[in-house]
N, C-alpha and C positions, 0 to 999 in steps of 0.2 A: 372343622367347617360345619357351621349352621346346617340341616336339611335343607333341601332345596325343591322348587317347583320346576320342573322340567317341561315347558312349553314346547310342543312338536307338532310343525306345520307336513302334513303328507307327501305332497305332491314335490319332487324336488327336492327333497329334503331328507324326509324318513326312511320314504321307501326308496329302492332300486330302483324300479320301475313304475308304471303303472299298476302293478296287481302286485309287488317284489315285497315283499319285509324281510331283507334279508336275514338270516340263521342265525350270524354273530350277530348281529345288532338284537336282534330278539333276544338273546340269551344275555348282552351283558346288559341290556335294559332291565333285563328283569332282578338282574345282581342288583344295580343299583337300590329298584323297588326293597328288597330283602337290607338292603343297607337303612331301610326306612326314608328314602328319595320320593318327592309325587312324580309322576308322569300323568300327564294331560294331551292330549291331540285338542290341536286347532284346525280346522280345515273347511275350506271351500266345500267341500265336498258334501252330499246332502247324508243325514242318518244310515239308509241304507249300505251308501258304497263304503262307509268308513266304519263301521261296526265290526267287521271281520277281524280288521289290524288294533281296533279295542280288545277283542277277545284274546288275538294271539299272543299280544302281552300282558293278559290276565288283567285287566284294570277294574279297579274300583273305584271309579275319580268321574267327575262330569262330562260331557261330551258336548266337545263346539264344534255345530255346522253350521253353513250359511254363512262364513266368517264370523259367527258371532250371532244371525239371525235366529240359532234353534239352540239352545243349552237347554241339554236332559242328564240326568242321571239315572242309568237303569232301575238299581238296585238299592235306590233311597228315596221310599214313597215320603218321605219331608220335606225331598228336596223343590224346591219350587220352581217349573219350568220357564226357562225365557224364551218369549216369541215373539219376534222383532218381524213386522211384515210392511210389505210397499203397498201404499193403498190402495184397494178395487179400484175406483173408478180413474185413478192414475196409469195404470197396469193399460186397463182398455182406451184412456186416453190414448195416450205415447204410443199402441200400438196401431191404433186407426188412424193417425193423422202420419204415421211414418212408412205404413203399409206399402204403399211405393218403393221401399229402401230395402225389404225384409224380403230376403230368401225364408225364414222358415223362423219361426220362437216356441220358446213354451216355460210355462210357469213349475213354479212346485210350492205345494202346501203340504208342509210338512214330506210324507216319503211320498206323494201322490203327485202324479205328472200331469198336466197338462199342456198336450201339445197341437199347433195350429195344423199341420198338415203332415202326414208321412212322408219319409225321405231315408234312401238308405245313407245318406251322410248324415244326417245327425245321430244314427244311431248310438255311436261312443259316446254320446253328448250328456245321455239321458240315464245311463247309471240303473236302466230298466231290471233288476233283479231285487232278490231278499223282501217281494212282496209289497213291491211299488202296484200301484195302480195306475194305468193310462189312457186318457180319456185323448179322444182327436176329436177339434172339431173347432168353431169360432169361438172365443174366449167367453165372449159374451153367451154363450148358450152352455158351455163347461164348467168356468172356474163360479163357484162357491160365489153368490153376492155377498154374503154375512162375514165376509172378512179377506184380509191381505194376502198376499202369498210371500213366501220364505224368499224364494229365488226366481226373477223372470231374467232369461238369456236370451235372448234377442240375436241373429244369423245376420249380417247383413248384406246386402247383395257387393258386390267389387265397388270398391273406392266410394261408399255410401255411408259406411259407420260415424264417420265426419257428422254430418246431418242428423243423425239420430241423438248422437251428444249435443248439440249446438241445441236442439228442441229442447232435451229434459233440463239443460244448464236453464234454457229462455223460460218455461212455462213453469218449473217447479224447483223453484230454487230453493236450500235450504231445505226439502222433502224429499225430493228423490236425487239421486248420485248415479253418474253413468260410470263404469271401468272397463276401458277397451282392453283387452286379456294383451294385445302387444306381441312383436314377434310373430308366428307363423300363425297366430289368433288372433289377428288386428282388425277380422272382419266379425267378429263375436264381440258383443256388448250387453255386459253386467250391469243391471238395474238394480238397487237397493239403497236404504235407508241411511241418514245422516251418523245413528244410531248402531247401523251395521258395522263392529268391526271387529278384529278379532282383541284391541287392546282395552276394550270394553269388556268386551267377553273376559282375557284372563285376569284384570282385575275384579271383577264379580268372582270367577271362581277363586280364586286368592284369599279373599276376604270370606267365603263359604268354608277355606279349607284352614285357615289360621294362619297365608303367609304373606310375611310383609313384602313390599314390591323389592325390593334389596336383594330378595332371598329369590328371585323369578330369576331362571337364565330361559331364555325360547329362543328356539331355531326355525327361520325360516328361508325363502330365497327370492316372492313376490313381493309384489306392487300390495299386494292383500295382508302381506305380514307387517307393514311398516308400523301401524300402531300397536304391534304386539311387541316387535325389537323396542320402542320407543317406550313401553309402558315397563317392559321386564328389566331387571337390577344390571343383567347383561343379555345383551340381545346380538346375536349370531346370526351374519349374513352367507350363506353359502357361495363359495367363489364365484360360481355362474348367475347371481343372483340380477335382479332387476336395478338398474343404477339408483331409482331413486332407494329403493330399500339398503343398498350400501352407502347411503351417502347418513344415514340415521343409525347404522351398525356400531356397536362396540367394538366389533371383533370383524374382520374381515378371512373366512377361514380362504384358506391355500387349498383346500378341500372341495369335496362336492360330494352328493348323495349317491355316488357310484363308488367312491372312495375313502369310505367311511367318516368322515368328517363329523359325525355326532360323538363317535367313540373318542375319538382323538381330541376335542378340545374338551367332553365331560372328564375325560381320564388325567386331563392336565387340571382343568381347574376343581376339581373332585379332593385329587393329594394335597392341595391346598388347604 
């Protein structure tokens, strides 16, 4: 079998838990690596919080945050950085005219936070570690005018997120994208770019690393992975996965991130 691109969304999928890379998954991913396999992370998640699970399995390969929004490569001043941002004055738009709706928001440019007010609930939110910096205060006196931000997450007060979407569909079509997180996060809304996504992102990296889309398998289990499964040669839905992301799956594993399900279907289609 051809080498392959190994696409791994974090959350749901990679790790065990929220902070988990478990032991064995660590150690046969990294067999693969030694087989001469890429391994890539995809993930929501901003530079800071996902850099750790880059290290632990030694990577040399790009890194996608923001779904797509931030592609770096540590250790390849060549490599040319992607930065995909929502524009200023959309940002502070959507968020003055929704201000009614919003328990709490805040941006990020690059690892640097910007958040509207302190709250000990969104603390988990905010991925505050590995040298973020955090500004509080009205957007419009914080964030940077000279340019977009990576990721604005938006709180929304009970049964109000509805509204918030309806606004950025009405006032910014085709420029800014709302994604309600769904499930026990239905009150949390993702703002980002038409642009933002992660099957953009792994076909840039593909095309940087030499490999044809045939040769991509990526695992994911969100609403946020659907253009990664759809862009990858085989795209692997985690059993608990988000229905629309299963209904675009090649594979529907019987698996889930607690159960090792990455081992189990690389190790089938690997002997291949």
């Amino acid at each position: 079998m051809k080498k392959q691109l190994i696409a791994l969304d974090l959350d749901g999928t990679l790790l065990y838990d929220w902070a988990t890379l478990k032991k064995e998954t660590e150690t046969y991913l990294k067999s693969l690596k030694e087989e001469g396999h890429t391994l890539v992370i995809a993930t929501g998640r901003p530079y800071r919080s996902a850099i750790g699970f880059y290290d632990q399995l030694e990577l040399n390969t790009p890194l996608i945050n923001y779904n797509g929004g931030l592609i770096t490569w540590r250790d390849n001043p060549d490599f040319n950085e992607v930065n995909i941002t929502v524009d200023y004055d959309a940002v502070l738009d959507i968020f003055k005219n929704n201000a009614e709706y919003i328990d709490n928001a805040f941006c990020e440019v690059k690892d640097d936070i910007y958040l509207w007010r302190e709250s000990e609930e969104i603390q988990d939110l905010l991925h505050y570690f590995n040298g973020a910096t955090l500004q509080v205060g009205p957007f419009e006196e914080t964030l940077p005018a000279d340019q977009g931000t990576n990721g604005f997450i938006v709180v929304a007060k009970h049964g109000k997120g509805h509204l918030i979407e309806e606004y950025v569909r009405r006032h910014y079509p085709d420029k800014v994208l709302a994604r309600n997180w769904g499930d026990d996060y239905q009150f949390i809304i993702e703002l980002y770019t038409p642009l933002t996504n992660k099957g953009n992102a792994i076909s840039h990296v593909a095309k940087e690393l030499g490999f044809d889309h045939e040769n991509i398998i990526a695992f994911g289990d969100g609403h946020n992975d659907i253009e990664m499964l759809q862009t990858a040669g085989t795209g692997i839905a985690m059993q608990h996965s988000h229905p629309e992301l299963k209904a675009v799956a090649d594979i529907i594993s019987p698996y889930d991130n607690e159960s090792n399900a990455i081992e189990y279907h690389l190790k089938q289609m690997l002997k291949k």
